[in-house]
C-alpha positions as CSV (number, residue, x, y, z in Angstrom):
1,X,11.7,0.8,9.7
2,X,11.2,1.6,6.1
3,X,8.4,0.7,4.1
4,X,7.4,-3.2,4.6
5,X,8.8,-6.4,5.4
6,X,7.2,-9.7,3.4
7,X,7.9,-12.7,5.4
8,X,7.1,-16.0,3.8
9,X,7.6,-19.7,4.2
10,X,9.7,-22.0,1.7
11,X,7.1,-25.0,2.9
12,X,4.2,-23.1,1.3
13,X,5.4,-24.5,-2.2
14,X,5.2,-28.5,-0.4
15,X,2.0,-27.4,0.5
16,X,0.7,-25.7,-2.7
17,X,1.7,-28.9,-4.4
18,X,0.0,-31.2,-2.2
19,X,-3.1,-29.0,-2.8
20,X,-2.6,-28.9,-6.2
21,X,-2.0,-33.2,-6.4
22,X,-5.6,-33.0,-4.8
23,X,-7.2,-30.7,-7.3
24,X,-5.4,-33.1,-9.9
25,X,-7.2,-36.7,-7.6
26,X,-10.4,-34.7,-7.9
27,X,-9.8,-33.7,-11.8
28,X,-9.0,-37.5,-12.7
29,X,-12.0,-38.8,-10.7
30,X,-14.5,-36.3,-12.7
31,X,-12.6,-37.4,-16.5
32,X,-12.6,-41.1,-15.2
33,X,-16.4,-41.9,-14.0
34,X,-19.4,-40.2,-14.4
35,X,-20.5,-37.5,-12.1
36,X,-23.6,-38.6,-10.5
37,X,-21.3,-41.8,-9.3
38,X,-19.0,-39.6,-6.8
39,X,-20.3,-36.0,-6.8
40,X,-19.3,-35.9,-2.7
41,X,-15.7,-36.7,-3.6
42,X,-15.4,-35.0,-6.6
43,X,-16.7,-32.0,-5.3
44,X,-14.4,-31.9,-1.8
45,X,-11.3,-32.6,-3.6
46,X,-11.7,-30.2,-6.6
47,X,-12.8,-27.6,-4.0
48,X,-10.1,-28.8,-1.0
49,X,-7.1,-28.6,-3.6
50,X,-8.2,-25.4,-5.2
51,X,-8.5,-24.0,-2.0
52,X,-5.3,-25.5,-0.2
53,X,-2.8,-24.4,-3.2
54,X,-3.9,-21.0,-3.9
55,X,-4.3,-20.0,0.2
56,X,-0.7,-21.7,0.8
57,X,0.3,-19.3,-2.6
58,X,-0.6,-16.2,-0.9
59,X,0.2,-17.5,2.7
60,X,2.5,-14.0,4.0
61,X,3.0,-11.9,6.3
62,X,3.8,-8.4,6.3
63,X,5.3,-6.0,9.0
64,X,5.3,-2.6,8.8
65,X,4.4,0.7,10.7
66,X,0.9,0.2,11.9
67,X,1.6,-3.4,12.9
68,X,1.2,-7.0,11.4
69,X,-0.8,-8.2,8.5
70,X,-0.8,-12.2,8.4
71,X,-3.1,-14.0,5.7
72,X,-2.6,-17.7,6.6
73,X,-4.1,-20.4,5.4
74,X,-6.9,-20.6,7.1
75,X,-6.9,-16.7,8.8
76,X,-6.8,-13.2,7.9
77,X,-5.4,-11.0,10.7
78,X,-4.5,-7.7,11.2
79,X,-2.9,-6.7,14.6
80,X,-1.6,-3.5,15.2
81,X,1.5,-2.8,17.2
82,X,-0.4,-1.3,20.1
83,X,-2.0,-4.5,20.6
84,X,1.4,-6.6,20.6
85,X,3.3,-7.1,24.1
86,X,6.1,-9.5,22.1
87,X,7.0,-11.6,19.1
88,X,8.4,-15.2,20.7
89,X,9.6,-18.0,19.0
90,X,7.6,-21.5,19.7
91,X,9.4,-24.7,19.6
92,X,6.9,-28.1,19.2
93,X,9.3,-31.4,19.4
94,X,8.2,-34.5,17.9
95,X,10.3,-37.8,17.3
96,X,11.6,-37.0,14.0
97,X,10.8,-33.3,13.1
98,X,10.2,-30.6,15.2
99,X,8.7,-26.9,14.5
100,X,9.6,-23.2,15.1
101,X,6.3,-20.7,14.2
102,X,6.6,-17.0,15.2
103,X,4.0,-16.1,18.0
104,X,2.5,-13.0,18.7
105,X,2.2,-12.5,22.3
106,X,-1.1,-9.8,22.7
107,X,-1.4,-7.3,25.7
108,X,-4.9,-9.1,26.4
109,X,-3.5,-12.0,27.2
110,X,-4.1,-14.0,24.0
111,X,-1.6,-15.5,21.7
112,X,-1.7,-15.6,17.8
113,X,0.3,-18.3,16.4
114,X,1.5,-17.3,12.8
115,X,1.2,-20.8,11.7
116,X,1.8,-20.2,8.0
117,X,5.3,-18.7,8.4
118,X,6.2,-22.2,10.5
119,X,10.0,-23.9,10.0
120,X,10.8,-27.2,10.4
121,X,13.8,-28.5,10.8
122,X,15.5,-32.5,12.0
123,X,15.9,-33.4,15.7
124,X,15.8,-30.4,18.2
125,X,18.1,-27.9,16.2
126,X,17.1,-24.6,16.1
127,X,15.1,-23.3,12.8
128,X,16.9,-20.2,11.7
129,X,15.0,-18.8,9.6
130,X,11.7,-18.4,11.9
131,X,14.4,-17.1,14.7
132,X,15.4,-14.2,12.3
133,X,11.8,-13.5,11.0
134,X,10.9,-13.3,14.9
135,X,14.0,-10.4,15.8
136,X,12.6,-9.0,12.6
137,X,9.6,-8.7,13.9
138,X,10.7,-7.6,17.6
139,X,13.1,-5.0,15.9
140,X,9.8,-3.5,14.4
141,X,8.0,-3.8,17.6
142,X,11.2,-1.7,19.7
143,X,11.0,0.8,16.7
144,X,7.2,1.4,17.3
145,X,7.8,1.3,21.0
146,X,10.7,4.2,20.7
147,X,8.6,6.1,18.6
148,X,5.3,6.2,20.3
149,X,6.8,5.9,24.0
């Protein structure tokens, strides 16, 4: 594999925005009555929206040789190939919408959701996207394997 893939999510932009209509709530609150009437609430939605829309800007993963750098919303992780047994795809159902997120499978037993790079898509149909970021990510995974037996 050459150099490094960047693996993103289009629903980082719904969420930047929703972060951004909070710093907005927050901004309007602060212009529209004093401070020391709702400091609490000014204060958690300027700092919640800030927050929310510049993490869901950055929110990316990237693969390369050593492994898998993923800085998430809430997480910053860096996992080396070593460490990885497999890359699956997780399905989650729900009545209207269901979800596809990429999960790293870990030789110690544990699983790391990559929760940021999550698809979503009507009914029970398959996300594609997330399904080609996830052989993407097990192509990477074979290459190490090959190379370091």
């Amino acid at each position: 594999m050459k150099g490094k893939n960047t693996f993103r999510s289009p629903w980082n932009v719904f969420l930047c925005g929703i972060g951004l209509l909070t710093l907005f709530v927050g901004y309007a609150t602060a212009s529209r009555m004093p401070w020391s009437e709702a400091p609490f609430t000014i204060t958690v939605c300027l700092f919640a929206g800030l927050w929310v829309s510049i993490r869901a800007a950055l929110c990316v993963a990237w693969v390369d040789a050593s492994g898998v750098r993923y800085l998430g919303i809430l997480t910053w992780k860096r996992i080396p190939w070593a460490a990885i047994e497999e890359v699956t795809c997780e399905f989650r159902s729900g009545t209207f919408m269901s979800s596809a997120m990429p999960v790293l499978k870990l030789k110690s037993g544990e699983s790391v959701s990559l929760d940021g790079l999550a698809g979503y898509t009507t009914g029970d149909n398959e996300n594609m996207r997330v399904t080609i970021h996830v052989h993407e990510m097990n192509a990477a995974h074979s290459l190490y394997q090959k190379r370091n037996g």
